[in-house]
N, C-alpha and C positions, 0 to 999 in steps of 0.2 A: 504493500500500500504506500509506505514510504518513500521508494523508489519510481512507484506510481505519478505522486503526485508534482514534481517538476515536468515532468511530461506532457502532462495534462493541462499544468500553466502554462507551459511554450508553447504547445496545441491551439489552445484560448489566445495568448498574444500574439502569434500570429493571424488572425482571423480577424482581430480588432485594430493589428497595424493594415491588411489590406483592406480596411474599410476607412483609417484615418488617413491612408494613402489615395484614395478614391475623393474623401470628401477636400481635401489640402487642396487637390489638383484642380478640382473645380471653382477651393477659393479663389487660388491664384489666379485664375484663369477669367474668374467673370466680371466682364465689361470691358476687355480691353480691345473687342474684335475692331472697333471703327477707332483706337485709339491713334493718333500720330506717332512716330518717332522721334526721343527728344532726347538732346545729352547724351552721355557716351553710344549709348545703343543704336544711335546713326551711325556707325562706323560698320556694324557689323548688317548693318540690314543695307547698307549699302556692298560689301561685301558678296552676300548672296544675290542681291539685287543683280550683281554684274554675272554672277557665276547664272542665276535663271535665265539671262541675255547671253551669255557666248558661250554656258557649255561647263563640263567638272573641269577644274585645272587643281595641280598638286600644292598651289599655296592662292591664299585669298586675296585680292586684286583691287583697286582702287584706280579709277582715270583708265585702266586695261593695262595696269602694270603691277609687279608680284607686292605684296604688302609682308616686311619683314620681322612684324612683330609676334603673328598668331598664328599655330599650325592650321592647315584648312579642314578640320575633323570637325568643329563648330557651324563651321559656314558649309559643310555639306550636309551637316545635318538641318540646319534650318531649310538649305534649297529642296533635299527629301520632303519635306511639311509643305515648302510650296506650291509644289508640284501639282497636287492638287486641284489649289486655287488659282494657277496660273499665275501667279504672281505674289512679291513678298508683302505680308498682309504683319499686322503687332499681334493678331494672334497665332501664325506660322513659325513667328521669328522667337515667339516668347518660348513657345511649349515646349521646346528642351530643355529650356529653365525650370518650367515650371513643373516639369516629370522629373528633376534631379531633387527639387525643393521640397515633391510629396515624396520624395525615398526619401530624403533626410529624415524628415516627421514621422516617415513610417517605423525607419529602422532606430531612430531616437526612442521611440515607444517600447520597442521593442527589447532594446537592450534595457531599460531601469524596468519594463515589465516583468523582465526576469528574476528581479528583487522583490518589488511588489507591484501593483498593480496601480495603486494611488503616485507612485514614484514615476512611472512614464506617464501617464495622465499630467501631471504637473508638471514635471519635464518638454511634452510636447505645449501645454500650456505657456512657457516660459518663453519659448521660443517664437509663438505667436506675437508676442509683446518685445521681442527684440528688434527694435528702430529697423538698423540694419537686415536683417533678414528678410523683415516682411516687404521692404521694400525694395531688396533684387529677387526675391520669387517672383513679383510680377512685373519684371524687364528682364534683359536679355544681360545676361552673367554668368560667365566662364567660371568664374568663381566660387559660381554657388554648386554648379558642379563638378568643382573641382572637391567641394565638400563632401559633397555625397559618398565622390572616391574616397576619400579621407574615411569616413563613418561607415563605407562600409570596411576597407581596411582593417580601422579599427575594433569594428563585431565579430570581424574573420579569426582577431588575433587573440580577443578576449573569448570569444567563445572557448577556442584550445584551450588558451588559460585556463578556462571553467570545468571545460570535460577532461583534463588532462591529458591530450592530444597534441601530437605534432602540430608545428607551426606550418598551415598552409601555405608553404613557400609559392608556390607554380601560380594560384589563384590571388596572393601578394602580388607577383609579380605582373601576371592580369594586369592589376588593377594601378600597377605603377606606369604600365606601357600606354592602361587607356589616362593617366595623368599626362604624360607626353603629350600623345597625340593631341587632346584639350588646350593643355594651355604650355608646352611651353618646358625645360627645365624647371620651372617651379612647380611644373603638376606633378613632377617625382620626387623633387626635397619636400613638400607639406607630406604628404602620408607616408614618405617613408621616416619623415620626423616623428610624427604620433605613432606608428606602431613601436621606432625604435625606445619611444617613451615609454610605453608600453612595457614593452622588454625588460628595459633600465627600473623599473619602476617596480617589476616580480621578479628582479634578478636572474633573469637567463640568457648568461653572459654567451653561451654556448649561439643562441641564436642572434643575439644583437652581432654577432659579427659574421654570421652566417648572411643574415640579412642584410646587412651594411653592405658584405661585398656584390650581393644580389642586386642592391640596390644599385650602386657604383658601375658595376656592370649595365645594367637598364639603363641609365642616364648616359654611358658614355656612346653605347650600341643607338641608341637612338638619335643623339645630337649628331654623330657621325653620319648618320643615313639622313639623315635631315640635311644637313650640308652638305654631303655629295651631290645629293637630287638638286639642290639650289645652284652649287657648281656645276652641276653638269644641264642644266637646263639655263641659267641664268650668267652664272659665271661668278667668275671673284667677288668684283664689286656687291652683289646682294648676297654671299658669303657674308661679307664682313659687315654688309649692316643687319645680316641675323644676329650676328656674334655683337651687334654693339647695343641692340635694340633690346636683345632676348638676357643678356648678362651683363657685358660692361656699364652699361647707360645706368642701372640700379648700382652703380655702388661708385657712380660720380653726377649726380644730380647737381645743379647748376646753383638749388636754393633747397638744401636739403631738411627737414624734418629734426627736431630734437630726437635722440635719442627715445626719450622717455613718451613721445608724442601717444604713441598705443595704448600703452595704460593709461594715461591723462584722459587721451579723447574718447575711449572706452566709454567712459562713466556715462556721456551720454547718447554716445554712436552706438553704444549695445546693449544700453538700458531697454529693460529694468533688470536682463539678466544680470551681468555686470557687476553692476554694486552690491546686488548679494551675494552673487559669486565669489567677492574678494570678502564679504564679511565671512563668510563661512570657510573659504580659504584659509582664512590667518589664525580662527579657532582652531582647524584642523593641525596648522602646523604648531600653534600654541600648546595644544597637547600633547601633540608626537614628540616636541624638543624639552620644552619646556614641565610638565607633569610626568610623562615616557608613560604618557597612558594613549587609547585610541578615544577615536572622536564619536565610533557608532561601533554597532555593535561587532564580531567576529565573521560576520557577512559581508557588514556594508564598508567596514574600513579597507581592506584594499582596494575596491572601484575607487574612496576617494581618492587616497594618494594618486593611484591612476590616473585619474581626473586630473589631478591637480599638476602634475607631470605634461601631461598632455597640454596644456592649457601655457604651462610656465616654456614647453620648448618653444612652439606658435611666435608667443611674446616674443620671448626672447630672441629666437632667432628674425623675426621678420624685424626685428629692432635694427639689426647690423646693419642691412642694406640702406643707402641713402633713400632711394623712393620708398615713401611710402605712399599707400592708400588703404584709406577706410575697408574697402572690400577683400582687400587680402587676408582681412582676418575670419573671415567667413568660416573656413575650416573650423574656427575654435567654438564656434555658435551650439553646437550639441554637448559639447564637454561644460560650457559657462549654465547653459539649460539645466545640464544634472546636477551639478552642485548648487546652484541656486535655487534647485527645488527639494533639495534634501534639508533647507532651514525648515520644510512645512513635515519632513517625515519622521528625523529626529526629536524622538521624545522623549529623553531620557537625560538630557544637557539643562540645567536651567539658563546660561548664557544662551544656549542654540532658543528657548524658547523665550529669548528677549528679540533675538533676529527674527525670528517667526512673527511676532507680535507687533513687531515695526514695519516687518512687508505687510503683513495682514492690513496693517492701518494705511499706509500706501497703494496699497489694493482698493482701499474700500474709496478713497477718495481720488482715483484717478479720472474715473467722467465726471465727476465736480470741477476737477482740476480742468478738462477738458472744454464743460461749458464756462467756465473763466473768461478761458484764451476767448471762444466764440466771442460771449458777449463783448469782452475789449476792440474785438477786432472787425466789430457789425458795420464800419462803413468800408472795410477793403471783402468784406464778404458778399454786400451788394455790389462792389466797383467789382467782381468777380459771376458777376448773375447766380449768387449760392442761395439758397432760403437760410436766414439766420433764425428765426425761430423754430423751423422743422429741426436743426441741429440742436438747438437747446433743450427741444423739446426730449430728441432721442439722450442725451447726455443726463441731464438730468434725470429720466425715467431708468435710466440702467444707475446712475447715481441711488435712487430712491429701494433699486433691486436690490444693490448691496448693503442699503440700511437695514432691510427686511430680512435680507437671508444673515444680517451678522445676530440681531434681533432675537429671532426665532432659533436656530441653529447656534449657539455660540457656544454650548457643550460639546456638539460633536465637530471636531478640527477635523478629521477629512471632507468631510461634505462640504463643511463651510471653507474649506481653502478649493475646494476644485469648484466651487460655485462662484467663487471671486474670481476664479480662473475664466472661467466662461461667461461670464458676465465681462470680465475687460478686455477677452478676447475679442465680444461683440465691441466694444467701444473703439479696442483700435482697430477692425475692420471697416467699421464706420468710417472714423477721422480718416484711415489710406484710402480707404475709394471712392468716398460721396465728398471728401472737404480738401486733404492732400493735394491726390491726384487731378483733379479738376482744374486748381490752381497753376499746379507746376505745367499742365498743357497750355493752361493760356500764357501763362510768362515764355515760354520756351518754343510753344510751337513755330515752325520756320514755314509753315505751307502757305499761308495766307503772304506772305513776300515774294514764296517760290510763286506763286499762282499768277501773282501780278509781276513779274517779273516776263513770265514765261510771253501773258497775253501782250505785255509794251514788244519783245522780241516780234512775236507772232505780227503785229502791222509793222513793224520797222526791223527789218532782218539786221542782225550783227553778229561779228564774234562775241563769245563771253570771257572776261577778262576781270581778274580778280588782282586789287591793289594793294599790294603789303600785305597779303593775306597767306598766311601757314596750308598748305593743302589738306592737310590733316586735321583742320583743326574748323573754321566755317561754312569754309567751302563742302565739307560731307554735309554735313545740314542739306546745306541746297539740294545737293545731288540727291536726295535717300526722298525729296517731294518733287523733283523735275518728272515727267513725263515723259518727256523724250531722251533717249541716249546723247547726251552731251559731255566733251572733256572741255573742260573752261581751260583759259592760260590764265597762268600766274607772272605780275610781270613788278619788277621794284623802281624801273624806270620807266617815267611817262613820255620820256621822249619819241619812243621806240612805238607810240601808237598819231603821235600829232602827222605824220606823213603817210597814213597807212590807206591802203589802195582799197580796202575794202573798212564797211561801218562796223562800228565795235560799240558796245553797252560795256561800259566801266563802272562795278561794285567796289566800293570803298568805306570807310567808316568814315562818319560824318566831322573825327577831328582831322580829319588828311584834305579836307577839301582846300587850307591853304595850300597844299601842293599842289591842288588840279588846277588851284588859280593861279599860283606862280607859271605852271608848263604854258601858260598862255591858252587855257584848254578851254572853250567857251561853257562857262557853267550858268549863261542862261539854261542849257538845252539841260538842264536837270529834270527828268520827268520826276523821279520817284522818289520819296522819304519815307522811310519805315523804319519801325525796330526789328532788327534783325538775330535772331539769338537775344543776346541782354544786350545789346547793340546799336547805337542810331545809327541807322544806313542809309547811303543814297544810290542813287541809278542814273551812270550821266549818256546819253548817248552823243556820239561822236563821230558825227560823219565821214563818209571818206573823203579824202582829200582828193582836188581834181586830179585830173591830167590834166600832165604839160600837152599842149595842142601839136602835133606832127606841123611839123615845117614844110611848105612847100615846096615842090622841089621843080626847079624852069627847065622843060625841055631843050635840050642841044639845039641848035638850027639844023 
């Protein structure tokens, strides 16, 4: 019977992870189909965009030349999804995100399911309310599935842990090869970071180096095949801007990041996991150094060091590199999940059930906190076409939910912590897709400039020409809402268009217009003013310049 019944619970949690897998996908998923492309995710929907136009190539392409920063396993998959619809759509380009997003959530469930049952509930709970999380599930992030690889990595490794089994080397490695292909050398140092933590963390020193060399080998077999194919298709030169884009460029950034910036910006880039994640962190180590007693009981204390190993390499190492960004920590989002929901499971600590009692109170008052911000914010909520009272109305009613259920339930601490769970999971669903995302499309969206840009070309034909502008960087905007297959020039001298034989529309940001004035460039003929990205932009056209008139020439007598 004994023997029985772990069985029976990983029978049960699986069942209830492909149903919280099911319902994740369709969060993620709903409302974005008529969405625009906005901010980073132009790059890559531009990407597939060119690959649905000319066809599979072995690296993803930009203007119809190789792009050196991202393997093309991303961008073939979102062109697979498009295929369909004929063309790249925000819910084609998303869903690879958003299927890596419901395995995180699924196999998050799953693994503290296997502790107990209120511990993944809380854990997937957690992770709903993490800033960052909820908002690359529903865009387009290499990231978040570079996650996924990570966690499932990590269930691979801890499961042996658990059943006393060989370390799945061959389906590691899987999973190290599909990190390659995803993103890049980094999609093989994050998980093979976490499982080595892993390892480091239950001492089996025999596999951390078994591993390590597995790894080392995966990393170099791949990089190597990666730049053959780029040299033997492209040549030296896009060789070495894989090697500057993919490695060098991270660890000489021009304006680099503190040090310490990850933990600092944590607190509210991955709240509300986060900040309990580190209170319960610091009990846990308080214990282990300082008392040389455990933090929970002879079950749950090795997941956490685990946890906490996992969470400290992450840190730690994405600290070295000069670049940083918010989303590289993505990986760490299921390990910060389970230790911030073990403040609700531990009950045996009276410090852990000080930390419980102060999320609990943070819990109950976040759509309070929520209808705040609204009501302060009621004239940029109209200047946005939102209903300000329909959101006060929904806030404070789930506000009013968690008065009732602390109320009524305040004896029983499971119920009443996965109730607050789910009540401010509805809240922050709410805020990211009816008030958030709303916003950020109107400030961001670039289609209504593409649109009028496109229709001034269409009566008045010209080349398109972009001033002072990074290819990489506005100019995809335009391109990812153009219509028609266009490569605009980039040009940093105006001279090189005042004698040109054919008419050209010059985009420029609107503090460069004293240099259209000085090139002598007639900026009556400005049609257009818009904000462009977060940008005031103009549209100047520019007619051709004559011809010189053929000379006549006197016939001989």
């Amino acid at each position: 019977m004994n023997e029985a019944q772990p069985l029976r619970r990983s029978f049960i949690a699986g069942r209830e992870a492909l149903f919280l897998w099911v319902v994740s996908l369709l969060v993620f998923m709903f409302g974005i189909w008529h969405q625009p492309f906005i901010n980073f995710e132009t790059r890559f929907a531009v990407f597939a965009q060119e690959m649905l136009l000319n066809g599979l190539t072995l690296f993803p392409t930009t203007y119809g030349k190789p792009y050196p920063d991202y393997p093309v396993t991303s961008t073939v998959l979102i062109w697979l999804f498009s295929l369909p619809f004929g063309q790249v759509t925000k819910f084609s380009a998303v869903l690879p995100t958003a299927l890596a997003s419901a395995t995180v959530v699924a196999l998050t469930y799953k693994l503290f399911a296997e502790y107990s049952r209120e511990w993944g509930i809380l854990a997937v709970g957690f992770e709903f309310l993490t800033v960052t999380f909820l908002a690359d599930a529903r865009s387009i992030s290499l990231d978040q599935i570079v996650s996924a690889i990570c966690l499932s990595a990590f269930y691979l490794t801890h499961l042996s842990y658990r059943k006393g089994l060989a370390l799945p080397m061959k389906r590691l490695v899987f999973l190290l090869l599909s990190g390659f292909l995803i993103r890049g050398p980094i999609g093989v140092v994050l998980p093979a970071g976490v499982v080595l933590s892993h390892l480091l963390a239950t001492s089996k020193w025999g596999d951390v180096f078994k591993f390590a060399a597995w790894s080392a080998v995966t990393l170099v077999a791949c990089a190597t095949a990666q730049l053959g194919l780029a040299w033997i298709i492209y040549g030296q030169e896009f060789v070495n801007d894989i090697i500057k884009m993919q490695a060098v460029s991270r660890f000489a950034d021009s304006a680099p990041l503190p040090k310490y910036y990850y933990f600092s910006s944590s607190l509210w880039n991955y709240a509300l996991s986060y900040p309990i994640a580190i209170s319960v962190a610091l009990m846990a180590l308080y214990f282990k150094f300082i008392k040389r007693s455990t933090i929970g009981n002879k079950e749950h204390s090795p997941i956490i060091m685990i946890l906490l190993c996992w969470i400290a390499i992450l840190f730690v190492g994405l600290s070295i590199p000069e670049t940083k960004k918010v989303r590289y920590l993505l990986p760490a989002v299921p390990a910060l999940a389970g230790l911030a929901s073990y403040a609700f499971i531990n009950n045996d600590l009276s410090l852990m059930k000080w930390v419980r009692r102060c999320s609990s109170l943070v819990l109950i008052i976040l759509p309070f906190l929520a209808a705040v911000l609204v009501y302060t914010q009621k004239g940029r909520f109209e200047s946005f076409g939102l209903n300000h009272n329909v959101a006060m109305g929904v806030f404070l009613s789930l506000f009013l939910a968690n008065i009732s259920m602390a109320i009524f339930q305040y004896r029983n601490e499971p119920v009443l912590s996965a109730a607050f769970m789910f009540i401010n999971i509805l809240a922050a669903l709410y805020l990211k897709i009816a008030i958030v995302e709303p916003i950020d499309l109107r400030l961001h969206d670039t289609s209504k400039f593409v649109g009028r840009i496109e229709s001034l070309i269409e009566k008045n034909p010209g080349n398109l020409l972009f001033y002072k502008e990074n290819p990489d960087g506005l100019p995809i905007k335009y391109l990812v809402n153009a219509k028609a297959d266009i490569i605009p020039e980039f040009i940093v001298d105006l001279e090189s268009i005042k004698n040109s034989r054919t008419a050209v529309w010059l985009l420029a940001k609107e503090t460069n217009l004293d240099d259209i004035k000085k090139a002598l460039i007639n900026t009556s003929s400005v049609i257009y003013r818009e904000r462009f990205g977060d940008l005031p932009y103009l549209a100047v056209f520019v007619p051709a310049a004559p011809h010189d008139p053929v000379p006549s020439v006197r016939a001989l007598p």
